[in-house]
TORGU-120511 format. One record per residue (C-alpha): x, y, z. Coordinates in steps of 0.001 Angstrom, whole numbers, padded with zeros to 6 digits. Each point is the difference from the previous one (the first is absolute). Example, Ala and Ser with C-alpha at 12.3 -4.5 7.8 and 13.67 -1.06 7.14 Angstrom:
% TORGU-120511
- 012300/-004500/007800
- 001370/003440/-000660
***
This chain:
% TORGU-120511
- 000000/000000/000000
- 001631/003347/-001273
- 000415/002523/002321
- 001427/003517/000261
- 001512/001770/002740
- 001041/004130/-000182
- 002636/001438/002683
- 000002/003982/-000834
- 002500/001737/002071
- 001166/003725/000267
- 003576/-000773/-002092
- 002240/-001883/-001918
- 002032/-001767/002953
- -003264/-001029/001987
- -001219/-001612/-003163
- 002937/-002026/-001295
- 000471/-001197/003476
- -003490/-000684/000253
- 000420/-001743/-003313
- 002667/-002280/000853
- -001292/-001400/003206
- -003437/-000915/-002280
- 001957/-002010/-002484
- 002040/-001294/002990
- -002918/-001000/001654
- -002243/-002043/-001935
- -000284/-001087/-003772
- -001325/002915/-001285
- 000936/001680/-003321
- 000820/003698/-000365
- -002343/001666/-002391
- 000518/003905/000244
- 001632/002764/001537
- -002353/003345/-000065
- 001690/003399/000704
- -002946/002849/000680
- 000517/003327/000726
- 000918/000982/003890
- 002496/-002609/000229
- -002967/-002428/000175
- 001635/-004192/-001379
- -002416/-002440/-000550
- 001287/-003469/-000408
- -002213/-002821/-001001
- 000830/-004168/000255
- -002147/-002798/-001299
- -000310/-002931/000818
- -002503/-002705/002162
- -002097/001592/002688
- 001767/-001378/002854
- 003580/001085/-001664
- -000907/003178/-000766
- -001442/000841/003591
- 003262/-001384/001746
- 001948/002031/-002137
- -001591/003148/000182
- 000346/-000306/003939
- 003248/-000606/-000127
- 000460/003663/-001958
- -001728/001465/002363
- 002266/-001634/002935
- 003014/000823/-001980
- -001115/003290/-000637
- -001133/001203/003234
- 003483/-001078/001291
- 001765/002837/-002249
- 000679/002851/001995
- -001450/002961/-001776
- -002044/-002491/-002884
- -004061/000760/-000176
- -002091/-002477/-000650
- -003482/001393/-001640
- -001784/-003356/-000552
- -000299/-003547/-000260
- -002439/-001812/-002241
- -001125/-003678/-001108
- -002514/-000183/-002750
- -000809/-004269/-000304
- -000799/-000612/-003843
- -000487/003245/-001778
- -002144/000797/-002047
- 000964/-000134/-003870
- -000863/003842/-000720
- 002517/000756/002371
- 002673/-000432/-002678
- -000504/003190/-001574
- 001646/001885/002717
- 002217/-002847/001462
- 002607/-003452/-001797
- -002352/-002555/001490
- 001599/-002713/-001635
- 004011/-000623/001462
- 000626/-001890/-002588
- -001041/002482/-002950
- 002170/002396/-001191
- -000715/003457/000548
- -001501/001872/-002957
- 002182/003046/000347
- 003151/-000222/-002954
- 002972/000683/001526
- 001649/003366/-000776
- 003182/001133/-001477
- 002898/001834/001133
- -000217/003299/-000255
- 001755/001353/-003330
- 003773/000361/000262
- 001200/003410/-000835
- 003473/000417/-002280
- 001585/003435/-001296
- -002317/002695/000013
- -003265/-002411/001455
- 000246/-002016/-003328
- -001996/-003192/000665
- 001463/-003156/-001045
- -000192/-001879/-003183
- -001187/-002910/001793
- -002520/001553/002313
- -001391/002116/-002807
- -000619/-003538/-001919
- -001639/-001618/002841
- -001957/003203/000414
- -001339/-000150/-003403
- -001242/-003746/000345
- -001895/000533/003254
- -001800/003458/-001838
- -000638/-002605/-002822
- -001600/-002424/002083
- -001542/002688/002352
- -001451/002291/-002203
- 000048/-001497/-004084
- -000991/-003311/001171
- -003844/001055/000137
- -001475/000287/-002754
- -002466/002197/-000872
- -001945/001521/002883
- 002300/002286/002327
- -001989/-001149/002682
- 002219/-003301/001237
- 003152/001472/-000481
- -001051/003181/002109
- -001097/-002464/002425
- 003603/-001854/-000300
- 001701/003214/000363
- -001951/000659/003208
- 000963/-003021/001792
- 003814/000626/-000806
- 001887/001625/003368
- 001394/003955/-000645
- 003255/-001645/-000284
- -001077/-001900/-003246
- -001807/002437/-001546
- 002994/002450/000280
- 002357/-002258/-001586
- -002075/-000904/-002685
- -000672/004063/-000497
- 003799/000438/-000113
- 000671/-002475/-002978
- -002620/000625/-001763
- 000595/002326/-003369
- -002943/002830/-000592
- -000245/000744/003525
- -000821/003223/000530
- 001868/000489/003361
- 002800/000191/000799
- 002389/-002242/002376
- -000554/002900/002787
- -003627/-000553/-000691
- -000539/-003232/000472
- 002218/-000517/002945
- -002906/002833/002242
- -002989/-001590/-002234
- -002844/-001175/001801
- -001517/-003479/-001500
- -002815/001626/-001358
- 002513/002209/-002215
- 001856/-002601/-000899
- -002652/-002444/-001200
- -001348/003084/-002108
- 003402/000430/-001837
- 000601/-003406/-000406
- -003516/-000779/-001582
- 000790/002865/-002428
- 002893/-000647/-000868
- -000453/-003703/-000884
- -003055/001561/-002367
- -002750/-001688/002044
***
């Protein structure tokens, strides 16, 4: 019976400890780290019901040990409810949805970008933004789920942009999906 179990602590110390002593505890797997703002960490384990509650009370023993560590809260939800998996990995085993990122773009002489960046730059705007056919629609909604990070490096590889490397580095997403859309002619 799947179960999941959330330890949210004020910081990143309380929370990898807190982590640890889970795994260390019981045969639970790790599923996510959450950072929120206010220095709130949520970490969440899966597992069975029984595994999951022994190891989210030994985070909170662990935890409460730290000098200066705050525990927020504890939780054990027994067999969650499918829905659930819009907001939360239920599954350990799946991988998560999320495409790793690059490294941000290396800079030579004068902020030139390099050859090889610039190519792998120009595949992932291919397969973000040309790879829908049609209807602007999807690949707006592709753009949208791509991190700042992404966006910007696509934005700086791309030729037709109409900004400029300044630009794009202060760009908000909104911005950036604008001038991308344009300047792949969608």
């Amino acid at each position: 019976m799947l179960a999941l179990g959330l330890v949210e602590t004020r910081g990143l110390l309380a929370a990898i400890e807190g982590a640890d002593a889970m795994l260390k505890a019981a045969d639970v797997r790790l599923l996510e780290k959450n950072l929120a703002t206010g220095g709130l960490v949520t970490i969440t384990v899966a597992g069975e019901v029984s595994a999951v509650q022994a190891s989210v009370d030994a985070a909170k023993a662990c935890i409460l040990r730290i000098a200066g560590a705050e525990l927020v809260s504890t939780h054990v939800i027994p067999r969650p409810d499918e829905e659930l998996s819009g907001i939360l990995r239920l599954d350990p085993d799946a991988e998560p949805e999320k495409e790793p990122e690059p490294p941000l773009p290396p800079a030579g002489e004068g902020g030139a970008r390099s050859a090889a960046f610039v190519s792998e730059a120009s595949k992932q705007v291919s397969g973000s933004v040309h790879e829908e056919a049609g209807d602007s629609a999807p690949a707006e909604a592709r753009l949208k789920r791509m991190s700042l990070n992404r966006l910007r490096q696509m934005a700086w590889n791309m030729e037709g942009l109409s900004m400029s490397e300044e630009d794009v580095a202060s760009a908000d997403k909104k911005s950036l999906i604008a001038a991308i859309l344009k300047a792949s002619g969608k």
